[in-house]
mmCIF file of the C-alpha atoms, coordinates in Angstrom:
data_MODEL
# 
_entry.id   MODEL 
# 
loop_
_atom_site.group_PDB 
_atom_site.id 
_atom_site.type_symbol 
_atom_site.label_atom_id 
_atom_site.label_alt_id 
_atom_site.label_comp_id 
_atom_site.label_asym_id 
_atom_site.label_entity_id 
_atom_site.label_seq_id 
_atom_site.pdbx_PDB_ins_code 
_atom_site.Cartn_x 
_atom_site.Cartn_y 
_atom_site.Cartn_z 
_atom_site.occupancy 
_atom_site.B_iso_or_equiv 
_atom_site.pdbx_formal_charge 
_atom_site.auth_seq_id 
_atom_site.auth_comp_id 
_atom_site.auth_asym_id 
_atom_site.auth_atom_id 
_atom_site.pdbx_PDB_model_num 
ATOM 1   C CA . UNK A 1 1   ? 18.054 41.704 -24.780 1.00 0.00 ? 1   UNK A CA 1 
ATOM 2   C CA . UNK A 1 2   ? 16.760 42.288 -28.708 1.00 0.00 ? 2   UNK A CA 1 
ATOM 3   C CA . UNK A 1 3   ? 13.096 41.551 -28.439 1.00 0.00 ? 3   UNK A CA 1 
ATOM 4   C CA . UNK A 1 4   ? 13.710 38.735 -30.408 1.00 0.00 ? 4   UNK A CA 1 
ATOM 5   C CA . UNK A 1 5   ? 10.314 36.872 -29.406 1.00 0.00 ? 5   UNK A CA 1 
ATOM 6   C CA . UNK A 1 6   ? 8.480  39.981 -28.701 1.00 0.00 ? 6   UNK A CA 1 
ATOM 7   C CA . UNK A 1 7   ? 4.594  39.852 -28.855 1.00 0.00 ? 7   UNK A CA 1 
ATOM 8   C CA . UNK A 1 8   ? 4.774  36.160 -29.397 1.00 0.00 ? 8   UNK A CA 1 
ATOM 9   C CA . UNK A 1 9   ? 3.306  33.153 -26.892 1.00 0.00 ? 9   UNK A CA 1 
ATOM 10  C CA . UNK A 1 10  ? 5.634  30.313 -25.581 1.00 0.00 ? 10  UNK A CA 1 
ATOM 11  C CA . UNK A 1 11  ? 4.275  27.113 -23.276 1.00 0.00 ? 11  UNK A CA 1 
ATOM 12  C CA . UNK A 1 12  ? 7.214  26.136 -21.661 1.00 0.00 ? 12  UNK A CA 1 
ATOM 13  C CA . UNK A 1 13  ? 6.769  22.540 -19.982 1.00 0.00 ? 13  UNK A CA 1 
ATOM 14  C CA . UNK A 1 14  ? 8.562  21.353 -16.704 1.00 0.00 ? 14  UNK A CA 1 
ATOM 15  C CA . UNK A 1 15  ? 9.646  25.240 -16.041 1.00 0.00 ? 15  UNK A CA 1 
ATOM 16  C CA . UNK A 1 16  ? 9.500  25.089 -12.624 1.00 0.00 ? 16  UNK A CA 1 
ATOM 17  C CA . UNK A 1 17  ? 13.082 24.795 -12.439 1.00 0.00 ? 17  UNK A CA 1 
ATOM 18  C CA . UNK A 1 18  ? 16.656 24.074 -14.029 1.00 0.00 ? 18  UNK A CA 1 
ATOM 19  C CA . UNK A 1 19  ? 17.093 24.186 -18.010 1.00 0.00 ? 19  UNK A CA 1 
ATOM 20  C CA . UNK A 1 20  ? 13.231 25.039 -18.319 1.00 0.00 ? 20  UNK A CA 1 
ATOM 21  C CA . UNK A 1 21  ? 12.973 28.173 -15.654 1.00 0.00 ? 21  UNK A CA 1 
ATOM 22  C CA . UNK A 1 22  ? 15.885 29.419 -17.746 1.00 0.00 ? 22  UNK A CA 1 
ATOM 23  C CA . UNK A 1 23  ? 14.421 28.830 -20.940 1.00 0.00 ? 23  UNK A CA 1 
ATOM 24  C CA . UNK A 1 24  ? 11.272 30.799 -19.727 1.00 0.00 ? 24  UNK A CA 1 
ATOM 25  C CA . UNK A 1 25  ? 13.302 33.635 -18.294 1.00 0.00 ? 25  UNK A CA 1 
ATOM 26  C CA . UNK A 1 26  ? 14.980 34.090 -21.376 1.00 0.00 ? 26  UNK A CA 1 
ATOM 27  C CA . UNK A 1 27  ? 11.859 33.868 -23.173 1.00 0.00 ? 27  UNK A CA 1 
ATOM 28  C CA . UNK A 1 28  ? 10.493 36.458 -21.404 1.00 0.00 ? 28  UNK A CA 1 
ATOM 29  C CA . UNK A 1 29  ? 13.096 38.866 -21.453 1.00 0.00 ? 29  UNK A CA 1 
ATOM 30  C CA . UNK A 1 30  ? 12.730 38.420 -25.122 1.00 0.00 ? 30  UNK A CA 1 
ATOM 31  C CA . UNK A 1 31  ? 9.256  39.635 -24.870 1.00 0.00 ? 31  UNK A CA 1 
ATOM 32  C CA . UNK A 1 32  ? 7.347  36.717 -24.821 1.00 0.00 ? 32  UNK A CA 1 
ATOM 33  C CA . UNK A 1 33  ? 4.312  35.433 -23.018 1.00 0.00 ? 33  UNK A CA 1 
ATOM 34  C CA . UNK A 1 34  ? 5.757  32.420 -21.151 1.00 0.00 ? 34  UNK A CA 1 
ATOM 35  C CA . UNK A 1 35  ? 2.866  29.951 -20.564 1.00 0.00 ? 35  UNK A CA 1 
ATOM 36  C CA . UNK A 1 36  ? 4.467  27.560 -17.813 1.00 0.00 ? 36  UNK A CA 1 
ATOM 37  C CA . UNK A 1 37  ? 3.618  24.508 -16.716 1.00 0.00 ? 37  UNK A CA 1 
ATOM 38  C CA . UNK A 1 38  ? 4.735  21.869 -14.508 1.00 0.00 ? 38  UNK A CA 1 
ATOM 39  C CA . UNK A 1 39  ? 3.479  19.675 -11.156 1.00 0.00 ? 39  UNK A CA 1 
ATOM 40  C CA . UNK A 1 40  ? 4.472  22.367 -8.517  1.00 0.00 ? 40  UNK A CA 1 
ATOM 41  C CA . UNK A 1 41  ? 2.435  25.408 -8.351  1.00 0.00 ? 41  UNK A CA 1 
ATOM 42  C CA . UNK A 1 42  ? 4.781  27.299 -5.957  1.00 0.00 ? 42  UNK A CA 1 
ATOM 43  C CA . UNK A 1 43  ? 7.962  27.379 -7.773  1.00 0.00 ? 43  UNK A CA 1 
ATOM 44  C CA . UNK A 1 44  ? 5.859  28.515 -11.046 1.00 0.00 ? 44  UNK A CA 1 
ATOM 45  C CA . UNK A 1 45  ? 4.089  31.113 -8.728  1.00 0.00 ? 45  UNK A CA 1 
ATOM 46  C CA . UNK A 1 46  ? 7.525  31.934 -7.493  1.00 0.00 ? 46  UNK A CA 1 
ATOM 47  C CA . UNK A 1 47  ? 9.040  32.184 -11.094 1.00 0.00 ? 47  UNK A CA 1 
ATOM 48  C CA . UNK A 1 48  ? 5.857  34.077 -12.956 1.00 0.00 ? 48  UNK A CA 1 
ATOM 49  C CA . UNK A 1 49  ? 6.599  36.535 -10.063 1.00 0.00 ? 49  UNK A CA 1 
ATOM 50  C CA . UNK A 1 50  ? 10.091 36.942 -10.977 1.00 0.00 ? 50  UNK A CA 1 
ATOM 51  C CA . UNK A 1 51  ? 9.422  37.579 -14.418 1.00 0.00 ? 51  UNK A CA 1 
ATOM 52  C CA . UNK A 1 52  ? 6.592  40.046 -14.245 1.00 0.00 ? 52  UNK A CA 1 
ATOM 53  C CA . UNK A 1 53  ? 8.590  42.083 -11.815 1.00 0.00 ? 53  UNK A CA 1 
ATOM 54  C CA . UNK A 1 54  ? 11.291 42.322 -14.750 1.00 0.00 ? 54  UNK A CA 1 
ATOM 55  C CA . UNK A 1 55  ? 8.639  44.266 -16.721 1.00 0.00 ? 55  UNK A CA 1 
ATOM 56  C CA . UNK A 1 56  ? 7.954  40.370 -18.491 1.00 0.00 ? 56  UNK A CA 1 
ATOM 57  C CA . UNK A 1 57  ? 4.548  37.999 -19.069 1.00 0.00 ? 57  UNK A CA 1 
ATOM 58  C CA . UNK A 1 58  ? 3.894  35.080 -17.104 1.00 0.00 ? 58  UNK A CA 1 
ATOM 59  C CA . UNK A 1 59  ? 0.983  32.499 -16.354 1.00 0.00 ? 59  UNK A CA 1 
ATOM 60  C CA . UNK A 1 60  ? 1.322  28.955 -15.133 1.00 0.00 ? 60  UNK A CA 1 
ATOM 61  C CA . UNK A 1 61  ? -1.097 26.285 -14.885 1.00 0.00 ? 61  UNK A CA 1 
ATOM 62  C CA . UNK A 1 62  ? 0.227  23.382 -12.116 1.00 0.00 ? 62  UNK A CA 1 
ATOM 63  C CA . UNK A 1 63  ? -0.305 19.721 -13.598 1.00 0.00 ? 63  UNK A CA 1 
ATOM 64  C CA . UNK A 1 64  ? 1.633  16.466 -14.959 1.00 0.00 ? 64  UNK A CA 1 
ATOM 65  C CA . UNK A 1 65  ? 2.392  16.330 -18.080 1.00 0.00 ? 65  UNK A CA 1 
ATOM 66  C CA . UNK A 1 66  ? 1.568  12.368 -17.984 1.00 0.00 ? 66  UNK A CA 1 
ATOM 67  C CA . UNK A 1 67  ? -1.816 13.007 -17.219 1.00 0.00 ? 67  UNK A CA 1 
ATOM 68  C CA . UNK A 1 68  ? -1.993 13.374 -21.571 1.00 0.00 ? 68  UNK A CA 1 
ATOM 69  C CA . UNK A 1 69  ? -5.655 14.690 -21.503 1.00 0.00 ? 69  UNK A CA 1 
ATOM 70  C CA . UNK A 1 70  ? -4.996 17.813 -19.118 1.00 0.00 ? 70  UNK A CA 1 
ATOM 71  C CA . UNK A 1 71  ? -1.562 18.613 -20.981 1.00 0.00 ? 71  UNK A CA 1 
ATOM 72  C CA . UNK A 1 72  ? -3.301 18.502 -24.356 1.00 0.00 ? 72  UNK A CA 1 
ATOM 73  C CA . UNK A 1 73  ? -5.765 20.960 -23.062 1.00 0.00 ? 73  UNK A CA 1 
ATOM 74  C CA . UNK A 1 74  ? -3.443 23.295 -21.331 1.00 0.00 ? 74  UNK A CA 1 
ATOM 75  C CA . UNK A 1 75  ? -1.710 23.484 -24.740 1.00 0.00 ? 75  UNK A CA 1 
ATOM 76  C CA . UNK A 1 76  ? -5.534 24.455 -26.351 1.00 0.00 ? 76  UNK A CA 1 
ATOM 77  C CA . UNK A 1 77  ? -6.328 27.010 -23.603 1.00 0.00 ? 77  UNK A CA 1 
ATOM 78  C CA . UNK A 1 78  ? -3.368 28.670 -23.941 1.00 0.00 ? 78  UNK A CA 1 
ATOM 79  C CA . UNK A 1 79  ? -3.401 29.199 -27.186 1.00 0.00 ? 79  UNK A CA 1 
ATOM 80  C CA . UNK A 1 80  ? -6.829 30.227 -27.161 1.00 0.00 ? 80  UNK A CA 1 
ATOM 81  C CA . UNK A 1 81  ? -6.448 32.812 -24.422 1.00 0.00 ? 81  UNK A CA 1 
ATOM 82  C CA . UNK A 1 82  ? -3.553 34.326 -25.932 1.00 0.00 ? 82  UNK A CA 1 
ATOM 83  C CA . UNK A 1 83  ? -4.915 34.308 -29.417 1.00 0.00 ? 83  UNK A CA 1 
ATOM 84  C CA . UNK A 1 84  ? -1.833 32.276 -31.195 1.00 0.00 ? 84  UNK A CA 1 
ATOM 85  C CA . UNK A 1 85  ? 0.798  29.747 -30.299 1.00 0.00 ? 85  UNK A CA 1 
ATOM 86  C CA . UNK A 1 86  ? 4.504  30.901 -31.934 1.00 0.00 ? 86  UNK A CA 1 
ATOM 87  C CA . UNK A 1 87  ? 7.315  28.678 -29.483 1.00 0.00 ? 87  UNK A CA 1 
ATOM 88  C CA . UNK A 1 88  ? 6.487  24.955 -27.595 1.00 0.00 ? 88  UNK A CA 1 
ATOM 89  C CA . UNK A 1 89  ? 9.604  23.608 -25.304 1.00 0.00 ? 89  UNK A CA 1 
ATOM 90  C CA . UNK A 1 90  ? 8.786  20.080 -24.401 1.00 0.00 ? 90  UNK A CA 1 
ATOM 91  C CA . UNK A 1 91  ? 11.037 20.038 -21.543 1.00 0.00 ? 91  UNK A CA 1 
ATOM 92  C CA . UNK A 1 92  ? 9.643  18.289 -18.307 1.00 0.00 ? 92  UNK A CA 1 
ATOM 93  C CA . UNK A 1 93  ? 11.664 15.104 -17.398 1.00 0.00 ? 93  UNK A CA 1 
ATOM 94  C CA . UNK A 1 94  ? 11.361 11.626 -16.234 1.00 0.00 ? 94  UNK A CA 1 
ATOM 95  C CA . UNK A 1 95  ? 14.440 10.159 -15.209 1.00 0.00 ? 95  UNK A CA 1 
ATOM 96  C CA . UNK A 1 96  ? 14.343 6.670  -13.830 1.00 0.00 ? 96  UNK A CA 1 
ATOM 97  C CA . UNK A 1 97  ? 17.253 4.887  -12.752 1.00 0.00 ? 97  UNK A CA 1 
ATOM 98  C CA . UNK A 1 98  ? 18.409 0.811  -11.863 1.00 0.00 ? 98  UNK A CA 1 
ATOM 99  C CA . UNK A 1 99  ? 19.502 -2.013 -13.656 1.00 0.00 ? 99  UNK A CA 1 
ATOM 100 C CA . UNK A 1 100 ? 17.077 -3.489 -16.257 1.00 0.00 ? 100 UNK A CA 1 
ATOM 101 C CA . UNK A 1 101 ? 16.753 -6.588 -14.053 1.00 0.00 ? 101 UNK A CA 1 
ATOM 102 C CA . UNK A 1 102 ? 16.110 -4.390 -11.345 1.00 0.00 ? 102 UNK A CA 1 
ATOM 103 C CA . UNK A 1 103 ? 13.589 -2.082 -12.593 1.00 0.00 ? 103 UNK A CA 1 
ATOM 104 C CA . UNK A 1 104 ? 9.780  -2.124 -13.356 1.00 0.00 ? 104 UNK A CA 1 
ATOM 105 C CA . UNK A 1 105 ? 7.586  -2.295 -16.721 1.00 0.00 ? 105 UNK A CA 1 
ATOM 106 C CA . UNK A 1 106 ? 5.675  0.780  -15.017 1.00 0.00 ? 106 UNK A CA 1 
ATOM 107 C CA . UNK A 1 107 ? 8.739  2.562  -14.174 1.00 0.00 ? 107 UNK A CA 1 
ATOM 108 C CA . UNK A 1 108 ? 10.286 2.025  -17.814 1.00 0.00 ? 108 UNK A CA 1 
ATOM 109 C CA . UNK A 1 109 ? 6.690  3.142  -19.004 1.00 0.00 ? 109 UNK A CA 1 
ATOM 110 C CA . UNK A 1 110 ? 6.885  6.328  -16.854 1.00 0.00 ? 110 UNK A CA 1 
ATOM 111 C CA . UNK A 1 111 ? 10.196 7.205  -18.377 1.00 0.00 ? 111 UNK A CA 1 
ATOM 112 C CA . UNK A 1 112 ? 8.331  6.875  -22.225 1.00 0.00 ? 112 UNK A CA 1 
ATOM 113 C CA . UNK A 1 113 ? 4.468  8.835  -20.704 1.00 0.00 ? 113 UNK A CA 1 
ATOM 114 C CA . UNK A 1 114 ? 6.660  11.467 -19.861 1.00 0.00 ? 114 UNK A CA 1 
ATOM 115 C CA . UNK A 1 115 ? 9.461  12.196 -22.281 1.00 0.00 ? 115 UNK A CA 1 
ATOM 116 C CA . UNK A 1 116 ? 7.604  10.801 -25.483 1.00 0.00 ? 116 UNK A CA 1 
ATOM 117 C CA . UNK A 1 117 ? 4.136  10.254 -25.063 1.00 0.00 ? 117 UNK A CA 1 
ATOM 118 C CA . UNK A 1 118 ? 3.682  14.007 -23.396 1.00 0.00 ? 118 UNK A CA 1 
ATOM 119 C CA . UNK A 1 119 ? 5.778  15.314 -26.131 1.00 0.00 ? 119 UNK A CA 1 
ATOM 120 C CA . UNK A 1 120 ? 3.349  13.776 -28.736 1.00 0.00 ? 120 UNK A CA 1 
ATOM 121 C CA . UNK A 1 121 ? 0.454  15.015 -27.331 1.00 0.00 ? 121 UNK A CA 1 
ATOM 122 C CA . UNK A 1 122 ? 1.903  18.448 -27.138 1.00 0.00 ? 122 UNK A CA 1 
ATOM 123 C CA . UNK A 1 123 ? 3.180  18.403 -30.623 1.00 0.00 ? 123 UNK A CA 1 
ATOM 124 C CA . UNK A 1 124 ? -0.107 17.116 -31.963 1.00 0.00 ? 124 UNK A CA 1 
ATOM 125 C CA . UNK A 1 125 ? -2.091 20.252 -30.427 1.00 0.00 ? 125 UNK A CA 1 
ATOM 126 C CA . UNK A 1 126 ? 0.634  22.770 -30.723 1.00 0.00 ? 126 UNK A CA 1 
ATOM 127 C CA . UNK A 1 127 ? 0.847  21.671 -34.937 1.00 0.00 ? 127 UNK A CA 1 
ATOM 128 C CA . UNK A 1 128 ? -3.270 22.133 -34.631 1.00 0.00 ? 128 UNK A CA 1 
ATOM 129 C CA . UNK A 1 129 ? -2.404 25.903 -33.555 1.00 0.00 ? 129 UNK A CA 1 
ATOM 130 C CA . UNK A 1 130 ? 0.722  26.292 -35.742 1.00 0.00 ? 130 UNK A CA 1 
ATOM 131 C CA . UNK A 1 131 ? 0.200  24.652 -38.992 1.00 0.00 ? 131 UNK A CA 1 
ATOM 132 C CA . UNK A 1 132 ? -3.046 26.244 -40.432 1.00 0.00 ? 132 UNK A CA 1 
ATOM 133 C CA . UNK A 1 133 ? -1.183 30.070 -39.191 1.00 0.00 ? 133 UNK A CA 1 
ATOM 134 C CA . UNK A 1 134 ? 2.416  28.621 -41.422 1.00 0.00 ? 134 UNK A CA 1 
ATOM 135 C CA . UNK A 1 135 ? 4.787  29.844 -38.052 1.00 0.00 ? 135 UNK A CA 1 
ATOM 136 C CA . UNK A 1 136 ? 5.885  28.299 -34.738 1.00 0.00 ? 136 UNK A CA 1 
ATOM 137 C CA . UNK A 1 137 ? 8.960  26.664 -33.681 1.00 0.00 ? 137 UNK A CA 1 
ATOM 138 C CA . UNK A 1 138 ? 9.069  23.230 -31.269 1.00 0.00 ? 138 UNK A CA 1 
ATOM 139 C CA . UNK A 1 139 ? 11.879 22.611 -29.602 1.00 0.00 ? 139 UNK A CA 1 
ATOM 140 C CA . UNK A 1 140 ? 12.290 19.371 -27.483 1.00 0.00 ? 140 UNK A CA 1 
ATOM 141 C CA . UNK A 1 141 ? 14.770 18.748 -24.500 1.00 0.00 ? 141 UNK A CA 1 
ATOM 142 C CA . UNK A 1 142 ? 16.379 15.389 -24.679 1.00 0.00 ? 142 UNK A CA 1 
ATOM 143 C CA . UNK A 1 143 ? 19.885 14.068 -23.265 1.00 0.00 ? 143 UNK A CA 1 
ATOM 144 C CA . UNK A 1 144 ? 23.051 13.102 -24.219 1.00 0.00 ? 144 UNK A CA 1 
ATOM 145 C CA . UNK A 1 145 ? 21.896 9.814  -22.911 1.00 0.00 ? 145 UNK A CA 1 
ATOM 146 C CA . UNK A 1 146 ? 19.684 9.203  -26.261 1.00 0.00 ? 146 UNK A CA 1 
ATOM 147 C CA . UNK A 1 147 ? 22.831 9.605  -28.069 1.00 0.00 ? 147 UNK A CA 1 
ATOM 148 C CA . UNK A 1 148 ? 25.100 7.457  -25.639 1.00 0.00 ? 148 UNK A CA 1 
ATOM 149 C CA . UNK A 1 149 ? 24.590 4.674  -23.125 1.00 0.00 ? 149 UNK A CA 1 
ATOM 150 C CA . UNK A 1 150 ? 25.237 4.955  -19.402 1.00 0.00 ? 150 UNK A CA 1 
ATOM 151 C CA . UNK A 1 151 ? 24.484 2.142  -16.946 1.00 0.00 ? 151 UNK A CA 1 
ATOM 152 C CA . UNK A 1 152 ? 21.372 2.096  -14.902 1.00 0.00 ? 152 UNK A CA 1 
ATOM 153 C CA . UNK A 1 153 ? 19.643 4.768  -17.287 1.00 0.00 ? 153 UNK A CA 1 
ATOM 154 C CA . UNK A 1 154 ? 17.566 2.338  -20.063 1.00 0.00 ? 154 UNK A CA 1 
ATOM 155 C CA . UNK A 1 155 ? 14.307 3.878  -19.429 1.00 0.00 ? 155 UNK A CA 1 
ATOM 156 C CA . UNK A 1 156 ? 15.357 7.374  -19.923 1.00 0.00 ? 156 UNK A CA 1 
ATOM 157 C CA . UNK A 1 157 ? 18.192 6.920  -22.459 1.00 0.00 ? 157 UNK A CA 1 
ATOM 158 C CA . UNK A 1 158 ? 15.351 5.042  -24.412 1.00 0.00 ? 158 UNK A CA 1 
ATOM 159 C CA . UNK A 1 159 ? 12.742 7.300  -23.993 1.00 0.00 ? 159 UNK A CA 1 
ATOM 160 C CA . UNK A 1 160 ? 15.190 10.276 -25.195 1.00 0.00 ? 160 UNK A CA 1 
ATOM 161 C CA . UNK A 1 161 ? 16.667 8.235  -28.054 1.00 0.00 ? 161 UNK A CA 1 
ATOM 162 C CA . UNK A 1 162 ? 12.851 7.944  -29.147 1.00 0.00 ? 162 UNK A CA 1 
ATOM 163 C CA . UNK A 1 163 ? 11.956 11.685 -28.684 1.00 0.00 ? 163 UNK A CA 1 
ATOM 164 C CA . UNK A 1 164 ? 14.967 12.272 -31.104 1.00 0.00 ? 164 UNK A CA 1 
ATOM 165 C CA . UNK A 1 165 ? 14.029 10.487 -33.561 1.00 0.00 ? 165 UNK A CA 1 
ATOM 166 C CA . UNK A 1 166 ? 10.433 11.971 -32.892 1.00 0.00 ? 166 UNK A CA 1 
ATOM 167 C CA . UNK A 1 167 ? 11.642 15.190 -33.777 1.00 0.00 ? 167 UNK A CA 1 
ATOM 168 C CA . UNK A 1 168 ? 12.817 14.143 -36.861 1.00 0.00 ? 168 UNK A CA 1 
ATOM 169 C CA . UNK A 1 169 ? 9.123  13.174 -38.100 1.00 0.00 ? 169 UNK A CA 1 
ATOM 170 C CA . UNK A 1 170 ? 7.527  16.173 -36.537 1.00 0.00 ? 170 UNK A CA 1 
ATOM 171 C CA . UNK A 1 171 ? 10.012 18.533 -38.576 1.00 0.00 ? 171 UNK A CA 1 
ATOM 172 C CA . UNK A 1 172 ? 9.213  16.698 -41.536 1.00 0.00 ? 172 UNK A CA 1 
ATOM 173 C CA . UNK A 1 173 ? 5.933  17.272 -41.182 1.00 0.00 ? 173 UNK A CA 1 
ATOM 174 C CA . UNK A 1 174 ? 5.747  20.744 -40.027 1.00 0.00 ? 174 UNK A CA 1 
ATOM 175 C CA . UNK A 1 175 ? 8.053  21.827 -42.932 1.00 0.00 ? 175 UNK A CA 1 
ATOM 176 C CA . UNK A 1 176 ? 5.884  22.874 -45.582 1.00 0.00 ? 176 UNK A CA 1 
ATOM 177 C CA . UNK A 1 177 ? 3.832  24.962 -43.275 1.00 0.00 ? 177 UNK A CA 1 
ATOM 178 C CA . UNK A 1 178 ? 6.843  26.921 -41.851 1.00 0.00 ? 178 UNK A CA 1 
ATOM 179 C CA . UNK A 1 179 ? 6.884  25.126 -38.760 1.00 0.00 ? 179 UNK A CA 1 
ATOM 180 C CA . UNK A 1 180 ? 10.147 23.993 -37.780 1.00 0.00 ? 180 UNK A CA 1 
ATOM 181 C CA . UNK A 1 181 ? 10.920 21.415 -35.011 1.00 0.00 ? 181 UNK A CA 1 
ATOM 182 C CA . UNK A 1 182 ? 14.064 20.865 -33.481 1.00 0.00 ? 182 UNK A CA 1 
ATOM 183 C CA . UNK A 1 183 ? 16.043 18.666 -30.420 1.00 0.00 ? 183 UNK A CA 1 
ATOM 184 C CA . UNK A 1 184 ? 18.271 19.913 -28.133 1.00 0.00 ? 184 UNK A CA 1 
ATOM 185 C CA . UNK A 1 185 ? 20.644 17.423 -26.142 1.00 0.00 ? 185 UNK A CA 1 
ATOM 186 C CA . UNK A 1 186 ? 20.055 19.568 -23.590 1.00 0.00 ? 186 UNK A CA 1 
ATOM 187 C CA . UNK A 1 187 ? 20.508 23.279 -23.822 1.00 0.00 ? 187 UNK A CA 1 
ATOM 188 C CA . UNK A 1 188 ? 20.648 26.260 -26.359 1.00 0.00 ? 188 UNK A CA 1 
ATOM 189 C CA . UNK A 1 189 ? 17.767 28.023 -27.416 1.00 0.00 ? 189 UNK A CA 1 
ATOM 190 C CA . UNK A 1 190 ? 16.238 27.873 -31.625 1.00 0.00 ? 190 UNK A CA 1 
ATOM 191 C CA . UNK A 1 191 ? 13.004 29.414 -30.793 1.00 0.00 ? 191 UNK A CA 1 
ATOM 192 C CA . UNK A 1 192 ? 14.074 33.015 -32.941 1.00 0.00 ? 192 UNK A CA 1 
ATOM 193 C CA . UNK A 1 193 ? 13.649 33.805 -36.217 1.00 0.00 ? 193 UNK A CA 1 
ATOM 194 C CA . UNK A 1 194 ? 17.491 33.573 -36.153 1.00 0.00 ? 194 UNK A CA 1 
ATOM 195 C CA . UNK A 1 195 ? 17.483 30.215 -36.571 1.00 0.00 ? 195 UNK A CA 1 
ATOM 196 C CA . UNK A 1 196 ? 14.705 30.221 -39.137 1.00 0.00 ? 196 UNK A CA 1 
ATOM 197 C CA . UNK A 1 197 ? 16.915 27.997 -41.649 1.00 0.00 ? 197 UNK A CA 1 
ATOM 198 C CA . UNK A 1 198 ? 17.393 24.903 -38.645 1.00 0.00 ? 198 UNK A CA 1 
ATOM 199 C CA . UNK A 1 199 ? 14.861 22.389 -38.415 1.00 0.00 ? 199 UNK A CA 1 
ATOM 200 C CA . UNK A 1 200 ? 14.822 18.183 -38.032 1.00 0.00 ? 200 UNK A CA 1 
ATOM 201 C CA . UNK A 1 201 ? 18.504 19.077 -35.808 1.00 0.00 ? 201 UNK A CA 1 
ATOM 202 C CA . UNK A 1 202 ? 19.594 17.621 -33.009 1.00 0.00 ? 202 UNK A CA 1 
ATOM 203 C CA . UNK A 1 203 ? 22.374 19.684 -31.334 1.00 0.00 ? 203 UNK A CA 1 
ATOM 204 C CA . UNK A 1 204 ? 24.278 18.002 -28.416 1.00 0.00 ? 204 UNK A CA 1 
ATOM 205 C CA . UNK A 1 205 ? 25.615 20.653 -25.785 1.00 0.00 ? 205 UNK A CA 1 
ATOM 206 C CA . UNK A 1 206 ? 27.956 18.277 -24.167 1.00 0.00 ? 206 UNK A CA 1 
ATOM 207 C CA . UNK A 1 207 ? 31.472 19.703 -24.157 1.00 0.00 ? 207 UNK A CA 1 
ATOM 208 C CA . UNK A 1 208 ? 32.237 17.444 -27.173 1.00 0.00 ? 208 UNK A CA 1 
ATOM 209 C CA . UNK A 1 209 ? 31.823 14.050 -25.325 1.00 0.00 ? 209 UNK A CA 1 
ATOM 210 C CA . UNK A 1 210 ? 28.927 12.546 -28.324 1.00 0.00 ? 210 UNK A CA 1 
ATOM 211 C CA . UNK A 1 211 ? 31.972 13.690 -30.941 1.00 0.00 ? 211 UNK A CA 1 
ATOM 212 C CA . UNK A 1 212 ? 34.463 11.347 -29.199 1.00 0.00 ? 212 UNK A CA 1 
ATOM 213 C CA . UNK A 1 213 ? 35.109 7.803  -30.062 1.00 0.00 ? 213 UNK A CA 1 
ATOM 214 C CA . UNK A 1 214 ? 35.854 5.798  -27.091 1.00 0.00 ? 214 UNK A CA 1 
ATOM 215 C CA . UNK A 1 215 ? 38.524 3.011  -27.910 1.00 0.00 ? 215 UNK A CA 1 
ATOM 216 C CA . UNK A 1 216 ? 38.603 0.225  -25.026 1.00 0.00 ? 216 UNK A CA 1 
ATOM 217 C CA . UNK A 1 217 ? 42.129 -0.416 -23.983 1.00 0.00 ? 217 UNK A CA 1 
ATOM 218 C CA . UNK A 1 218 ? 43.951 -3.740 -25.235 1.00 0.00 ? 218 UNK A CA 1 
# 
């Protein structure tokens, strides 16, 4: 590893497993403080373990990102322990799946509290910590599926086609204080000063499948 985010602080949401323990891993071996966050405390026991017996920093706070008013002030405690806020990863999921004929108004709404409303109220106090300091870097997880359609996914293709287009706003706004904001459909990492000239992207790791243009058969 090359220290590329060493002495700064990362909140890494949903990072109890998957794309977001591997995020925070990374971030840590980078020499970050990895914040984590998601509903189960053992995994992020488990995990913090993992990464302060690498020689890395670790604390986790267990709670649901769609209860807004906890999240926002997880977000403020953090960066008030740790004295700054450099990397966010809005990254904690809600996938629900059926046919719209077949599926809830509060299931649909879960989809949007987790994927865009959490990743609002995130933004919102992350910016408060990063804008008036000019640094920090957002990055948000979303999906292929809020580039492309697949049956039985409307709530969470919609929810991720909205936090795209969220991240376009956010980067606009961060801009002129140096904070960038970027979307990741789902997976490589723009949290370095290596990618200090990217922000307002969305960057599909798919294997090419958003790039293809499906023609139906005659």
């Amino acid at each position: 590893m090359q220290g590329r985010l060493e002495g700064r602080v990362a909140i890494v949401t949903g990072a109890s497993q998957g794309i977001g323990a591997a995020i925070s891993e990374r971030f840590a071996a980078e020499g970050a403080h990895v914040a984590l966050c998601a509903r189960r405390e053992a995994p992020l026991a488990e995990l913090a373990g993992v990464i302060e017996s690498r020689g890395g920093s670790a604390s986790f706070v267990a709670l649901d990102v769609a209860d807004h008013e906890r999240l926002a002030a997880f977000i403020r405690e953090t960066g008030a322990a740790r004295g700054r806020l450099d990397v966010l990863v809005n990254n904690a999921p809600s996938v629900s799946y059926g046919a719209i004929t077949d599926m809830s108004l509060e299931a649909f709404r879960r989809d949007f509290a987790v994927n865009v409303d959490a990743t609002f109220v995130a933004t919102r106090e992350a910016f408060r910590l990063m804008l008036p300091v000019q640094r920090g870097s957002i990055v948000n997880i979303a999906s292929i599926m809020g580039l492309l359609a697949s049956p039985g996914m409307s709530g969470y293709g919609a929810a991720k086609a909205a936090l795209i287009q969220f991240t376009k706003y956010a980067a606009m706004e961060g801009a002129r204080s140096h904070v960038r904001v970027n979307v990741i459909a789902p997976g490589v990492f723009l949290a370095s000063d290596e990618s200090s000239y990217v922000t307002g992207a969305c960057l599909p790791v798919d294997g090419g499948r958003a790039a293809e243009l499906v023609i139906p058969s005659p």
